[in-house]
Backbone bond lengths (Angstrom), bond angles and torsions (degrees), N, CA, C in turn:
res aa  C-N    CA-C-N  psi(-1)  N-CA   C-N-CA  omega(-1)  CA-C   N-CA-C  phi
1 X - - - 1.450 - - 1.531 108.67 -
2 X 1.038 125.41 130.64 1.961 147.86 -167.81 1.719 78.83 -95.30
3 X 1.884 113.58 101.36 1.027 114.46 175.06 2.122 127.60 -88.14
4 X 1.411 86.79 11.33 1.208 122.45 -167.71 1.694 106.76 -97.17
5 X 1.518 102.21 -41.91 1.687 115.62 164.72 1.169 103.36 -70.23
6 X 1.362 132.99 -51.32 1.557 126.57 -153.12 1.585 99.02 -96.70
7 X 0.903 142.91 15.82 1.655 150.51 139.37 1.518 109.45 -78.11
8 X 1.616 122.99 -57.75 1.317 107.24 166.39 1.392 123.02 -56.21
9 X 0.916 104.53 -44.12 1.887 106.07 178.00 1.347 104.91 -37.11
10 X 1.411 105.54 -77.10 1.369 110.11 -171.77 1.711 127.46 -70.73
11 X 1.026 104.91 5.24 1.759 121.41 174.05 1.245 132.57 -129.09
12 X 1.508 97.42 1.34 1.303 101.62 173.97 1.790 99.13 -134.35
13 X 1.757 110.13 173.52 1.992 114.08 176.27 1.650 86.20 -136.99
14 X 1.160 107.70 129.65 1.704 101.89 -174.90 2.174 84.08 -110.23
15 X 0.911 94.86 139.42 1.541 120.11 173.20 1.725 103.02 -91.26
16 X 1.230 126.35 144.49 1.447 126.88 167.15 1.560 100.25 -127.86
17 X 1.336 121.73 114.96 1.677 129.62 176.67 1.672 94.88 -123.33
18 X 1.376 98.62 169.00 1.362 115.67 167.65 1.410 135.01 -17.84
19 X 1.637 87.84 -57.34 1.146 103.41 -164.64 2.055 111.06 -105.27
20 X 1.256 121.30 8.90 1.447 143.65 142.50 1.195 96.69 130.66
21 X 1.458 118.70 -176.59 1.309 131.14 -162.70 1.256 117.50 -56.34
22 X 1.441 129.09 152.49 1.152 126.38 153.76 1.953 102.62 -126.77
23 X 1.363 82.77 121.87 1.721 93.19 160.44 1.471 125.94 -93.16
24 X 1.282 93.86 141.70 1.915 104.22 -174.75 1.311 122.88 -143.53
25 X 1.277 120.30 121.04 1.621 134.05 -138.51 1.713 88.29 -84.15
26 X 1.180 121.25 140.46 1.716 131.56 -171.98 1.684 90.37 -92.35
27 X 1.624 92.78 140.31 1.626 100.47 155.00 1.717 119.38 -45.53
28 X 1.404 113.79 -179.30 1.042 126.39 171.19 1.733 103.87 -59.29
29 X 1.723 112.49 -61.61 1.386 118.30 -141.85 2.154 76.39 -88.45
30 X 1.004 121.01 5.76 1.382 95.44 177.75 1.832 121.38 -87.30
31 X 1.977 83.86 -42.90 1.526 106.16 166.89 1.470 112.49 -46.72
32 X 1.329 125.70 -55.16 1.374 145.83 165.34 1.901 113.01 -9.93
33 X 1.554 82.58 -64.63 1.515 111.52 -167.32 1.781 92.01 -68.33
34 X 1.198 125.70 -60.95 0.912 121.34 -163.71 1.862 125.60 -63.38
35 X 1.620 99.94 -19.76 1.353 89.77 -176.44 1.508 109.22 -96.48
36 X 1.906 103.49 0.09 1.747 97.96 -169.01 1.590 74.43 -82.28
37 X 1.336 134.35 -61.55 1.914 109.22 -176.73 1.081 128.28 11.76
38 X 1.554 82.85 -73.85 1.402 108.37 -161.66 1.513 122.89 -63.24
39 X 1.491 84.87 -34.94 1.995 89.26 176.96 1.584 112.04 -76.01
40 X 1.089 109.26 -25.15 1.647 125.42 -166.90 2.045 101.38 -68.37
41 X 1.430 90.68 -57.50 1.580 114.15 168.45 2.104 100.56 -49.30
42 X 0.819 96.68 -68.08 1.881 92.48 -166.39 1.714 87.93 -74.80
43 X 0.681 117.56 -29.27 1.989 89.65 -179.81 1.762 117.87 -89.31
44 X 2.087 107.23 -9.00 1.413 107.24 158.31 1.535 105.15 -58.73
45 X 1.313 101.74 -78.23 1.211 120.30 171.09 1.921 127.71 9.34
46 X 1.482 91.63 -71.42 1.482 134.17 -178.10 1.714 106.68 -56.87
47 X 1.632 94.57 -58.44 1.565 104.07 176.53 1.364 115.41 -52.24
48 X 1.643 107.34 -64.74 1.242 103.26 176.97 1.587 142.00 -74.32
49 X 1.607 108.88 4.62 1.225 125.10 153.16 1.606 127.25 -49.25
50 X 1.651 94.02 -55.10 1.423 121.02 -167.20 1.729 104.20 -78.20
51 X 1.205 118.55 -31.76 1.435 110.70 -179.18 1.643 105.90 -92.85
52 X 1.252 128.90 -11.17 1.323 135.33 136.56 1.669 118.12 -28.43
53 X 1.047 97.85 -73.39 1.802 109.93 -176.21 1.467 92.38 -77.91
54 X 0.944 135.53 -57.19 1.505 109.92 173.79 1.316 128.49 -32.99
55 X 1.538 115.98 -49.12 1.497 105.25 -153.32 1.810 95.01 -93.46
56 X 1.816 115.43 -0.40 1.166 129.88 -165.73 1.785 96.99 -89.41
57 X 1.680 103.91 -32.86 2.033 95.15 172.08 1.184 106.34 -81.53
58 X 1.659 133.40 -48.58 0.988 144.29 -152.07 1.582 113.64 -72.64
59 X 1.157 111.13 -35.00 1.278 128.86 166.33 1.575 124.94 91.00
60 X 1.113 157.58 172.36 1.372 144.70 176.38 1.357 122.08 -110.14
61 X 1.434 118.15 42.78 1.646 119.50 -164.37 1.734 94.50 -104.82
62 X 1.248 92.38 121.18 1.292 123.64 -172.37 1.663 118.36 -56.94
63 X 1.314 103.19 -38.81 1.529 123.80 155.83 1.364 125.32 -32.73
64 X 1.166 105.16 -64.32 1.363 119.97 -167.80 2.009 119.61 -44.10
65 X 0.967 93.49 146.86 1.557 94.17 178.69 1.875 106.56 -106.70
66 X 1.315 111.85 -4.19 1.859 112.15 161.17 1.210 91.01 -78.34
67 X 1.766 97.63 144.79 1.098 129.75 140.28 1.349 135.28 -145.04
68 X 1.586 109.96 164.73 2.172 84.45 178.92 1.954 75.48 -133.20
69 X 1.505 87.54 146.41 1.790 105.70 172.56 1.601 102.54 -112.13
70 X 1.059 107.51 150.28 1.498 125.72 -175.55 1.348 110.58 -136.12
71 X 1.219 126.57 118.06 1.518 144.12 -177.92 1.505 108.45 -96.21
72 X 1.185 130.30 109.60 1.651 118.24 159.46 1.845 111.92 -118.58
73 X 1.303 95.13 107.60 1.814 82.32 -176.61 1.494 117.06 -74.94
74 X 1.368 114.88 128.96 1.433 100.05 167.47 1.669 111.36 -82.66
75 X 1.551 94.84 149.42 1.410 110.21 176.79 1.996 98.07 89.86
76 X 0.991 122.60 14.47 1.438 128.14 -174.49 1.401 118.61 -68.60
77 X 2.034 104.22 -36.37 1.224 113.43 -170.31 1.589 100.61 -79.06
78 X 1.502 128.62 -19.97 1.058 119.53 176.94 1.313 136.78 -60.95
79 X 1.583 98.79 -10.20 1.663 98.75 179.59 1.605 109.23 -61.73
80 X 1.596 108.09 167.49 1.443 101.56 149.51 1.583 133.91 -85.36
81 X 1.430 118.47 -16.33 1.417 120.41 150.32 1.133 102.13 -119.58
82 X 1.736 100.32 146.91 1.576 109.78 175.15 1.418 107.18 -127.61
């Protein structure tokens, strides 16, 4: 990861007009917004990767008396302790 890109990303909004870019440095609470996205985005992501390959070893035979349960609360990250 180009940690130099992913600071602009998230600290900067580049505009594209006519006449070429204009870059413009984000507030505090905008940057904010943008990197919880981002984490929110790679840990959907992540989740639903992993319960992919899960249910892809584990297999789907209806028979079976294994199982694994998986809890994800939405709204979880909102607490103040988690």
């Amino acid at each position: 990861c180009d940690l130099n890109l992913l600071r602009a990303t998230l600290c900067t909004r580049t505009i594209q007009t006519r006449e070429g870019n204009i870059v413009k440095a984000l507030d505090c609470n905008a940057a904010v917004a943008g990197r919880d996205v981002l984490a929110k985005t790679v840990y959907a992501r992540l989740f639903d990767w992993l319960v992919d390959k899960i249910n892809k070893t584990v297999g789907q035979d209806i028979n079976s008396r294994m199982q694994i349960g998986i809890l994800d609360i939405y709204g979880f990250e909102s607490f103040k302790d988690n």
